[in-house]
C-alpha positions in Angstrom: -34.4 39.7 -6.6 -35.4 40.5 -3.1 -38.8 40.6 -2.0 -40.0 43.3 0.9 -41.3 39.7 2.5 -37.7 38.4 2.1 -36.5 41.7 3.3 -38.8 41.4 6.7 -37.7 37.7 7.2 -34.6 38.3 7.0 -35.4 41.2 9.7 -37.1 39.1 12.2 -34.7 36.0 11.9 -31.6 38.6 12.7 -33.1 40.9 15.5 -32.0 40.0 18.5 -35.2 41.0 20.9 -38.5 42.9 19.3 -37.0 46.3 20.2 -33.8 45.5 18.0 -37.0 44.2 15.3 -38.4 47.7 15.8 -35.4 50.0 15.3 -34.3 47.5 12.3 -38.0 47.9 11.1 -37.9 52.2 11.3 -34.9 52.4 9.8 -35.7 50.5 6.7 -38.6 52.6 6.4 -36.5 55.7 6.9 -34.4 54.6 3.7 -37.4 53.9 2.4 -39.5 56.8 2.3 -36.1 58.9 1.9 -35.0 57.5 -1.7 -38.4 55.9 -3.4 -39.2 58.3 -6.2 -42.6 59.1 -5.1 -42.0 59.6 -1.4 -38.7 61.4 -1.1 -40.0 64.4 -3.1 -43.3 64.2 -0.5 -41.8 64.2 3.0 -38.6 67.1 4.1 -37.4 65.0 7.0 -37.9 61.5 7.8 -37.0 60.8 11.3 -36.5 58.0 13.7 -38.1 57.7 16.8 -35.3 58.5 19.2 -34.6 61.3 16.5 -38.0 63.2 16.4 -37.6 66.9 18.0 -41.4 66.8 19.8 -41.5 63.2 21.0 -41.6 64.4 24.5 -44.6 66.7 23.8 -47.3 64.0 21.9 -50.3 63.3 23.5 
């Protein structure tokens, strides 16, 4: 059985620069928080970065 710290090995020894390590990283916590059983009942969108509607207007 896979480990989260097998999981984020496995992303860092793949990534091919620390943005690719970044993207890989938001994405598995996209799936994350979309599916778990506590946390996909908590949040009604889960976006990406590059997906988010306001990024343009943060502070």
């Amino acid at each position: 059985m896979l480990t989260i710290y097998d999981i984020l090995q496995e992303l860092k020894e793949t990534a091919q620069s620390k943005r690719d390590l970044g993207e890989r990283f938001e994405k598995l916590m996209q799936a994350y928080l979309r599916h778990d059983l506590y946390y996909k009942d908590l949040f009604s969108d889960v976006w990406l970065w590059k997906e988010y509607p306001n990024k343009n207007n943060t502070p």
